[in-house]
C-alpha positions in Angstrom: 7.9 -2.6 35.1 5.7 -5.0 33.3 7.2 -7.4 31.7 7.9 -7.4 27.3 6.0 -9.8 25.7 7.9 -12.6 23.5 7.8 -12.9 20.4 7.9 -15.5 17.9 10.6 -15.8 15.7 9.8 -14.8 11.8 11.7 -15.9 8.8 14.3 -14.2 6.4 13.6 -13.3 2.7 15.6 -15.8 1.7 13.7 -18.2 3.6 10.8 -17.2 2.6 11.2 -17.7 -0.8 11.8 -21.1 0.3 8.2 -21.2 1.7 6.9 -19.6 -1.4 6.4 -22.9 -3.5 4.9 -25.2 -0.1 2.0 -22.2 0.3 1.5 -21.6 -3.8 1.0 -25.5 -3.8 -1.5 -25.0 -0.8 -3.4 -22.0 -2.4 -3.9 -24.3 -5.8 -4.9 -27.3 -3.9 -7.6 -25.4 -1.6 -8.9 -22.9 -3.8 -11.3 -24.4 -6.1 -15.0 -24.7 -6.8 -15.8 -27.0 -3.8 -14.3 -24.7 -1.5 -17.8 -22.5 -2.3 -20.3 -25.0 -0.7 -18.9 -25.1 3.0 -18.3 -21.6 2.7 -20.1 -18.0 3.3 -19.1 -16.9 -0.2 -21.6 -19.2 -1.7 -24.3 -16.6 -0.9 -22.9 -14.1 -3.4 -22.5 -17.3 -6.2 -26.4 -17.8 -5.1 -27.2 -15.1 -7.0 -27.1 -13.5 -11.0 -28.1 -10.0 -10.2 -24.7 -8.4 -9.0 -26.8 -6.0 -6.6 -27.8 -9.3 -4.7 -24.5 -10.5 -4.7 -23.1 -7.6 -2.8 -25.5 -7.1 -0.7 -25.8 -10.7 0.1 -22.3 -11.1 0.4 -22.0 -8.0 2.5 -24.5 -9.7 5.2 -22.8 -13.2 4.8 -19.3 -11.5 5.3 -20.9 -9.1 8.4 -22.2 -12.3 10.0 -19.5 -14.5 9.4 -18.8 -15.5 13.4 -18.0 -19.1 14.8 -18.4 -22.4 12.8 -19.2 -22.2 9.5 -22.2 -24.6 9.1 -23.9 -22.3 11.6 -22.9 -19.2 9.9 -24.2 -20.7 6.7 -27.2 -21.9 8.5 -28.1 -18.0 9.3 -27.3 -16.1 6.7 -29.5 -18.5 4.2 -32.5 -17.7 7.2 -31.7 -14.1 7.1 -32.0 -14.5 3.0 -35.2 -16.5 3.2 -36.6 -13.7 5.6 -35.7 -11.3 2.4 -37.4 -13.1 -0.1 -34.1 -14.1 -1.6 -34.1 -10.9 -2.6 -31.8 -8.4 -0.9 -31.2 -6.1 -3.2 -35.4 -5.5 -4.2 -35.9 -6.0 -0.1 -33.3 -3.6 1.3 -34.4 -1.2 -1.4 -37.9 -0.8 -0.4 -37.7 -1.5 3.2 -40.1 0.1 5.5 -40.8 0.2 9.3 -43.6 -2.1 8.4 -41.2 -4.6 7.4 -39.3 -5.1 10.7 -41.5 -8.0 11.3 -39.8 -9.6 8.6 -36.9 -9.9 11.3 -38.5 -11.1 14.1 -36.9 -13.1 16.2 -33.8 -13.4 14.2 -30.6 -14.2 16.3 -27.3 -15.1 15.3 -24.2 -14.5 18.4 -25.3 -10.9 19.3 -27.1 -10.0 16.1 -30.5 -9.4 17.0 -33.7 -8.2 15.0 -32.6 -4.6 15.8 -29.5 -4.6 14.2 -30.6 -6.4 11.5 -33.3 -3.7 10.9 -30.4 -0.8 11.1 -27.9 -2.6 8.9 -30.8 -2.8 7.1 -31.7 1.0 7.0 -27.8 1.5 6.4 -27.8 0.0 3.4 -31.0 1.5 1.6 -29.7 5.0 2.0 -26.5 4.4 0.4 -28.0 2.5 -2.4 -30.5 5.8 -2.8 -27.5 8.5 -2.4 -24.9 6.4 -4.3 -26.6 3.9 -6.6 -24.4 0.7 -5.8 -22.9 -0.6 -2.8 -19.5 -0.4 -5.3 -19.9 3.2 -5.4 -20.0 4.0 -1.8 -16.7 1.5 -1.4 -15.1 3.5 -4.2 -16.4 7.1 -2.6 -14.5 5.4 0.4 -11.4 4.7 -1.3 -10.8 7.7 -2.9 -11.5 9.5 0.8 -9.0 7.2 2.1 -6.1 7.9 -0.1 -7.0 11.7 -0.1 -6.7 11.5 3.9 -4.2 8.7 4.0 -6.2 6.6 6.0 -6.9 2.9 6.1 -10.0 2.2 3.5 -11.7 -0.3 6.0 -11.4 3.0 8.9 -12.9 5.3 6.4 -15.6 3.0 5.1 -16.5 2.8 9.0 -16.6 5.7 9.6 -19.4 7.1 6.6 -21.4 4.3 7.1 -22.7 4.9 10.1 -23.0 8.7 9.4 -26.5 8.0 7.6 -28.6 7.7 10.7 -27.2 9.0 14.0 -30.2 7.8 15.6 -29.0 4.4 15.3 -28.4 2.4 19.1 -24.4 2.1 19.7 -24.9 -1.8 19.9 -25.2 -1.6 15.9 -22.0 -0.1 15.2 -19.9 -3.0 17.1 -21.3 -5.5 13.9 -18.7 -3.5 11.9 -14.8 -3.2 12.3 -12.4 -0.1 12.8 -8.9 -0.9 12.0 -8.3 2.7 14.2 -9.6 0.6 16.8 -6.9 -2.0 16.4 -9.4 -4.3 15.3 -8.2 -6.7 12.6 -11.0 -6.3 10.6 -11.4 -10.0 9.4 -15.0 -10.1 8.1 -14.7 -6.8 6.3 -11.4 -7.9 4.6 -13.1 -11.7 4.1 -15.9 -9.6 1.8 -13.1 -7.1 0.2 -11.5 -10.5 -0.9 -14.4 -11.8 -2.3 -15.5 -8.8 -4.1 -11.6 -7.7 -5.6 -9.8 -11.0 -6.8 -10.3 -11.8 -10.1 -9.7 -15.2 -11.7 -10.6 -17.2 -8.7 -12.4 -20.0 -8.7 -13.7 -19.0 -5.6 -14.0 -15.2 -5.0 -16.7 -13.6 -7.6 -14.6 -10.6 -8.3 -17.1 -8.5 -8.8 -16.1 -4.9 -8.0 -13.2 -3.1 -9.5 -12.6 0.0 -6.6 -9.2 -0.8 -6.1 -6.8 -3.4 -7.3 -6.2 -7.4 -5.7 -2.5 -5.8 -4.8 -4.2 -3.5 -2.1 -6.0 -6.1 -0.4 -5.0 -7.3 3.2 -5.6 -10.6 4.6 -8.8 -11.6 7.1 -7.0 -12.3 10.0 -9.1 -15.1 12.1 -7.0 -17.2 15.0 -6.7 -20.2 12.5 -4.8 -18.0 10.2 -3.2 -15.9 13.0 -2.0 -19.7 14.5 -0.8 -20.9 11.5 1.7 -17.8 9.9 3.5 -17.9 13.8 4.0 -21.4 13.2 5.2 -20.6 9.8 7.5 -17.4 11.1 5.3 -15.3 9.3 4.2 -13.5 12.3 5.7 -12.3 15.6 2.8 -10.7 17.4 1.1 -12.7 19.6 -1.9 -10.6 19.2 -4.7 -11.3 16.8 -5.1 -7.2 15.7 -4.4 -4.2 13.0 -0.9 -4.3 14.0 -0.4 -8.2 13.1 -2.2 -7.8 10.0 0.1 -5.1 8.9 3.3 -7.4 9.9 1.7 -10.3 8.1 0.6 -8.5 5.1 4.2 -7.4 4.6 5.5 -10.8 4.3 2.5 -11.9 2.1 3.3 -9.0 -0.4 6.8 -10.2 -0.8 5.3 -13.4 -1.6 3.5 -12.1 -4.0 3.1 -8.2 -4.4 0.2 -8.2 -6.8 -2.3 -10.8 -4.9 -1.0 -11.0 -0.9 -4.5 -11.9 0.1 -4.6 -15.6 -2.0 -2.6 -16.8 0.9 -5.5 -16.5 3.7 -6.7 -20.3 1.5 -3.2 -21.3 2.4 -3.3 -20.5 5.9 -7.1 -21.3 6.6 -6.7 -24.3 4.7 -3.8 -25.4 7.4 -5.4 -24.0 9.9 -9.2 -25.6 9.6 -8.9 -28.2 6.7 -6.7 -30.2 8.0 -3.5 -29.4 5.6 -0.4 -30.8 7.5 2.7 -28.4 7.4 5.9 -30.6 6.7 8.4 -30.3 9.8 11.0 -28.1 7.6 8.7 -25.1 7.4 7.8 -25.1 11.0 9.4 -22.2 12.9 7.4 -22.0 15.8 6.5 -25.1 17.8 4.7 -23.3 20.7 2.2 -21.5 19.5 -1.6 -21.6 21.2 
């Protein structure tokens, strides 16, 4: 028989309301306006047009992968290719237009996928009118079938053009897939919390309370050291098990905590040696 994984220990509620004040104090400290020029989410402050900021959030989120000063480097390139103007480019794209992608490369995005993304996007602006309306359409189909939104909103996008190579379709997540769904959940957080400093709050589709957070290994690494998180994988599963500790934390906005987490995890935020649960972690 193979042998059951360890896992790491987690905390009690009363412990962590203990924790509660230490990661409210980190949350305060890390999310504010300079937070925005190191980051992917500047792309959607970039812009005044709320089309452009979805669409160029959408693209900043899809392509957030590796360090950020590369990941910022590319998504502004992909933007200049547009015009620095997604909204007015994705709308009238044409197969004449592919050039406008030539080349392109960021990890395994190439010009192809960039051109189907792309073609993605246009027909849901033309059959729904905004990106927000396809997420809502997505929504409601989610609670009607009980299903996870990010699954759902997987699963219609890439019902548009079945023509489209497979080697697109790995660029988005699927939670059904166990995938964790980081970069989708990055963009949700941007688009849903309101009152931020940082997140544009832009869409209204469902509420901050329904969010979940983007699970990278930086977060992941941190909430075992914290005892908010037993799995040692980085997946669906762990984000559920963490998600249920952030919404005792706090049941309306769970997803505030990922500057908390990140912030320890990439900023350089020490944790004090009280709070630490888990000393081995990778």
């Amino acid at each position: 028989m193979p042998r059951k994984r360890k896992k790491f220990k987690t905390l009690s509620r009363n412990k962590l309301t203990e924790l509660k004040p230490f990661l409210d104090e980190l949350v305060e400290k890390i999310e504010e306006p300079d937070y925005i020029n190191e980051d992917p989410v500047q792309f959607m402050h970039a812009f005044d047009d709320k089309r452009d900021q979805e669409l160029a959030g959408f693209f900043a989120a899809t392509m957030a992968w590796g360090r950020r000063d590369i990941v910022n480097a590319k998504v502004e390139e992909l933007l200049q290719r547009m015009q620095y103007k997604p909204a007015e480019f994705i709308e009238h794209y044409s197969e004449d237009d592919f050039s406008a992608f030539d080349s392109f490369k960021h990890r395994t995005f190439k010009p192809i996928d960039m051109h189907w993304l792309t073609k993605i996007l246009q027909t849901i602006l033309l059959k729904y009118g905004s990106f927000e309306r396809f997420w809502k359409h997505c929504a409601d189909e989610a609670k009607c079938q009980k299903r996870e939104l990010i699954a759902v909103f997987h699963e219609k996008f890439f019902t548009f053009h079945p023509e489209m190579p497979q080697r697109t379709r790995k660029h988005v997540s699927n939670p059904e897939k166990n995938s964790s769904a980081k970069r989708l959940y990055m963009y949700l957080r941007w688009c849903i919390r309101k009152n931020s400093p940082v997140d544009p709050g832009i869409m209204d589709f469902i509420s901050p309370a329904e969010l979940k957070i983007p699970l990278d290994v930086h977060v992941a690494r941190q909430a075992r050291k914290l005892g908010l998180l037993s799995r040692k994988q980085n997946d669906w599963k762990s984000v559920l098990e963490l998600n249920t500790r952030l919404k005792f934390l706090d049941p309306e906005d769970p997803a505030k905590y990922d500057y908390a987490l990140f912030g320890i995890g990439v900023l350089g935020s020490e944790i004090p040696e009280k709070y630490i649960i888990n000393r081995k972690v990778d």
